[in-house]
C-alpha positions, 0 to 999 in steps of 0.5 A: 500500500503506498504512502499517501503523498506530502505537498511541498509548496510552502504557504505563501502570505496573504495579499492585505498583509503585504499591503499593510507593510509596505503601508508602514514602511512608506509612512516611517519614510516620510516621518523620517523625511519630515524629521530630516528636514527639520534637522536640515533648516536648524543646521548652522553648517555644511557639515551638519548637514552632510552628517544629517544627510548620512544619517537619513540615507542610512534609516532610508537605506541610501548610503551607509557612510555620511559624508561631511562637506567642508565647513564655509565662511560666514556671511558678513552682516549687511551695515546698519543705516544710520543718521548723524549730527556733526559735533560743534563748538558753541556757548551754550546756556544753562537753562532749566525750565519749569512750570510757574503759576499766575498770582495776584499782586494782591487779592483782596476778599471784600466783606462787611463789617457791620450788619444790614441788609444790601441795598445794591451793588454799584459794579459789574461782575468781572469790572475794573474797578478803582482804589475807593470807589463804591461797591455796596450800600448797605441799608443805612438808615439803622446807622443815621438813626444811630448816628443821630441818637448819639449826636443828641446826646452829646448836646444834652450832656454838654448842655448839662455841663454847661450848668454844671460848670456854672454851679461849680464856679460860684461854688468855688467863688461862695466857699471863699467867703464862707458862704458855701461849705466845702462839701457843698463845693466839692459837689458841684465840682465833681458833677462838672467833672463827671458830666465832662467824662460823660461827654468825652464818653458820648464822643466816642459813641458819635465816632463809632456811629458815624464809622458804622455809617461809612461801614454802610458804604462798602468801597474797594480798598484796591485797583483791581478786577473784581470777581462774581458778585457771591452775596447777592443785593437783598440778603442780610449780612453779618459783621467780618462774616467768613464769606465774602461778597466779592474779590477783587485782584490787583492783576496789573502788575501780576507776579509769576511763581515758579520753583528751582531744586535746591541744587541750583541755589548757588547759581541762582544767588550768583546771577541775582548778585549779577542783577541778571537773573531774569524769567522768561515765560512761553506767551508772546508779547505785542511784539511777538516775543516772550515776555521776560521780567527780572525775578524778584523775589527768593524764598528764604527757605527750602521747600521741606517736602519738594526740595526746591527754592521758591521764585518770583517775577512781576510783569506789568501785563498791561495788555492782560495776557495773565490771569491769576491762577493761570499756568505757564512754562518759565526759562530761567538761564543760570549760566554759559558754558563757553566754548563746550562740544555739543551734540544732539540730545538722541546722540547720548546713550545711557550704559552701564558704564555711563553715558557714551555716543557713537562716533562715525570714523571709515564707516564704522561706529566707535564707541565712545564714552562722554561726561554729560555737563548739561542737556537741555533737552535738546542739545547736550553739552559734553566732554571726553573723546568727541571733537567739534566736526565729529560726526555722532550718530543720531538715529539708527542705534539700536541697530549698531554695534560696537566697532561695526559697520555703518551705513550713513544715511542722509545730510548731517542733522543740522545743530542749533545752539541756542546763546541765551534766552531770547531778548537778553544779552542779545542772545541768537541762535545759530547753526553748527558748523558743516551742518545744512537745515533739514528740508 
């Protein structure tokens, strides 16, 4: 009997799962391109990038050894562009400015001093008024009846001392002949006496009735602008009552009140010594220019809680330019510095080592560290390192870097220097040397 035959075909795998691999292979393709190309666009260097291609050929089966390219030269950085000033030789003033205040040469609150009803207002709200010149009348008639009343008495008592006296003098004549008795006499002389210190008495109650009278007419004690009128005509008022009728201020002459730290009080004694320390405030006169006025007035303490100095200038404001309580920005100048170097303000920068500007030399910028002896704001005044003619730059410096290369951008900024403050010492401004006015 024969065996039964034994096939040798082997198993062949199934058709989906051939797919399914070749499916995972293509997706673990494609993932380590995706992390190849990622590797490539961080890569600093060529042969970071040979090694990352090796890497990739040998998981894709591509080439079995990286080979690394040689490494190439750095790209030189473009130049920064840059606008500059050119460095000059000038006095410049040492100013400061601050903000001051308009006050009145005097204010003056006007109030009653007797009680009554207000009768009228003989002015304006808001009107000039004179030195004496009538504001309010006060119901009067209390004080002429009270007025009259104590004249009355004055003629009653005189009257009396009259016969008073009379008695007092026959008195003194009958006692020497021993007529009268001296206690008679004494009598009629003391009465005399009495009615005469009753009559002084009466004097001075006619004196306060006739004062309360003139009290009734309230007249301005000052020249000056009035205000709003606060106690209308019709209302009854009390005697130095705490609130006043009207104010009137005295604006012609005004006073400007403006403050300076204490750190500039040598200076300020010494150009007050000078007789040329003079304020200068931002509003044009007739003639268009700033109005300017000598300071006046030093405060003789520092201000505990500001640290500054108080100071005073008065104006003549004849055309009314200032009202009280109106702010204004004053220049005061307090010195010149003769032949400084100056520069732009955006030229100086701030360091940790201090102050520095950048000088342009063969298209490059240096560095330079400078010692700041006043900026006004908008020029400084300088020294260490820097030449007149020196060109600094101006704008552009966030994009420099010490020792790099710079582009110049542009025609030199133009620098103006300003000699003094306007109208004194015949002060003008001027431009820097080389530079050319911007268009």
């Amino acid at each position: 009997m024969n065996a039964p035959a034994v096939s040798t075909r082997e198993k062949q795998p199934a058709p989906g799962s051939k797919r399914r691999a070749l499916a995972r292979a293509a997706g673990a393709g494609i993932l380590v391109l995706i992390l190849g190309a990622f590797w490539f666009s961080s890569s600093s260097t060529n042969a970071g990038i040979g090694k990352t291609l090796g890497a990739l050929g040998q998981l894709v089966g591509l080439s079995g050894t990286p080979t690394a390219a040689p490494p190439a030269a750095q790209r030189p950085s473009a130049a920064a562009p840059v606008r500059v000033a050119e460095a000059v030789s000038r006095d410049l003033a040492v100013i400061r400015r601050t903000p001051g205040t308009v006050i009145a040469n005097t204010s003056v609150q006007i109030t009653s001093r007797v009680q009554g009803i207000i009768d009228s207002a003989n002015f304006k709200e808001g009107q000039f008024v004179k030195k004496g010149e009538l504001l309010f009348q006060i119901d009067p008639r209390p004080f002429q009846a009270a007025l009259d009343q104590a004249q009355a008495q004055v003629a009653r008592d005189r009257a009396q001392l009259a016969s008073a006296q009379a008695d007092s003098d026959r008195a003194v004549m009958l006692s020497q002949r021993g007529i009268v008795s001296e206690q008679q006499r004494d009598q009629l002389v003391a009465t005399a006496k009495a009615l005469q210190a009753s009559i002084a008495a009466d004097q001075a109650a006619l004196n306060m009735a006739q004062l309360n009278l003139e009290y009734s007419r309230i007249r301005s004690p000052v020249d000056g602008k009035t205000g709003p009128i606060l106690v209308q005509p019709g209302n009854m008022v009390a005697a130095n009552s705490t609130t006043p009728l009207v104010t009137v201020a005295e604006i012609q002459p005004v006073k400007i009140s403006f403050s300076l730290p204490q750190s500039d009080l040598q200076l300020i004694l010494e150009r007050q010594r000078q007789h040329a320390l003079t304020a200068t405030v931002d509003v044009n006169g007739a003639n268009g220019e700033p109005l300017s006025a000598p300071v006046d007035f030093v405060s003789n303490a520092v201000s505990d809680k500001s640290g500054t100095v108080e100071l005073r200038a008065s104006f003549a404001n004849k055309d009314l330019t200032f009202l009280p309580g109106q702010l204004v920005n004053v220049t005061v100048q307090l010195d010149k510095i003769a032949n400084a170097v100056v520069v732009p303000h955006d030229a100086v920068n701030e360091g940790p080592a201090g102050a520095f500007v950048y000088v342009v030399e063969n298209a490059r910028a240096r560095q330079q560290p400078v010692k700041v002896l006043f900026d006004d704001a908008k020029n400084v005044a300088i020294e260490g390192g820097v030449k007149p003619g020196d060109k600094v730059i101006v704008e552009g410096q966030l994009r420099v870097n010490p020792d790099g290369a710079v582009n110049v951008v542009g025609a030199p900024q133009a620098i103006t220097i300003n000699l003094g403050l306007p109208g004194l010492q015949g002060g003008d401004q001027q431009n820097g040397a080389g530079a050319t006015t911007p268009q």
